[in-house]
C-alpha positions in Angstrom: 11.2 -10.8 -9.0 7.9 -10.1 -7.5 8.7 -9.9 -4.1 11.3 -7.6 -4.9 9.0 -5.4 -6.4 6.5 -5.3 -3.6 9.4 -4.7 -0.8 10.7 -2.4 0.5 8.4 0.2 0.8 9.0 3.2 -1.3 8.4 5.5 1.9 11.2 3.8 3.7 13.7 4.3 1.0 16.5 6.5 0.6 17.1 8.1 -2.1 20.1 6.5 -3.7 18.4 3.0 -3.1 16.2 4.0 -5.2 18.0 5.3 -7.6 20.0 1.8 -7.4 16.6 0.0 -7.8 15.2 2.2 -11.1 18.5 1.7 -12.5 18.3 -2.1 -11.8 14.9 -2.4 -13.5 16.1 -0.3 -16.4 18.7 -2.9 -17.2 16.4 -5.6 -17.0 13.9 -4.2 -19.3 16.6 -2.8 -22.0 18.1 -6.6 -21.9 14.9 -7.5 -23.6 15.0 -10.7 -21.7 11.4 -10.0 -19.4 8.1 -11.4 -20.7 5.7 -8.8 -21.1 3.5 -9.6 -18.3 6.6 -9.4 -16.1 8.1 -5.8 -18.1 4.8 -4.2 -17.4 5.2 -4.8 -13.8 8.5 -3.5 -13.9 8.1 -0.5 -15.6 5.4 0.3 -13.5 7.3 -0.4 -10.2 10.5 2.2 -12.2 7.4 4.7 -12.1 7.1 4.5 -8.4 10.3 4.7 -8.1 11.6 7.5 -10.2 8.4 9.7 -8.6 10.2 8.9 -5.3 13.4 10.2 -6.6 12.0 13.1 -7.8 10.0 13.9 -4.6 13.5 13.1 -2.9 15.5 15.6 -4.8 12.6 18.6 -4.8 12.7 17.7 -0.7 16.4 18.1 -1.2 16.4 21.3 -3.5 13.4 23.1 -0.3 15.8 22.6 2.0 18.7 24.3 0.3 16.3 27.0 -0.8 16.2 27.6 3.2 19.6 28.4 3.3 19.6 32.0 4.3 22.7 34.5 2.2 23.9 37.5 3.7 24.4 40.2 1.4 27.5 39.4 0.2 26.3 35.8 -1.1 27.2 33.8 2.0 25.2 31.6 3.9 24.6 33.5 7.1 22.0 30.2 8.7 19.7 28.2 7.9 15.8 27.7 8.7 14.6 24.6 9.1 12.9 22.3 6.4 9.1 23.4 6.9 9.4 26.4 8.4 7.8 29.7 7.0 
């Protein structure tokens, strides 16, 4: 397991493979079946990961925030991710 914990790089994944990933490791440590040497590093990896998810979904939530309404409530364009 520990090469799976060191690859891949959190900055290269997407969003639902990480989500795949924390769920994985959350199985493996509710199973009770992981020394604790081995849990620790788990749960610390699930850390990394379910920061990425969150950093992933408030990404996700900026860019929708862009979305530009007319006054009737529809959106009327968009600005790009970043721009002010």
């Amino acid at each position: 397991m520990a090469e799976d914990m060191s690859t891949p790089d959190l900055e290269t994944l997407s969003f639902e493979d990480a989500l795949r990933a924390l769920e994985q490791i959350v199985r493996r440590l509710e199973s009770g079946d992981v020394p604790l040497d081995e849990s620790i590093a788990l749960y610390a990896r699930g850390e990394e990961l379910r920061k990425r998810c969150t950093e992933r979904l408030q990404a996700a939530e900026a860019r929708i925030q862009k979305l530009t309404l007319d006054a009737g409530g529809t959106v009327s364009g968009a600005q790009p991710f970043g721009a002010d």
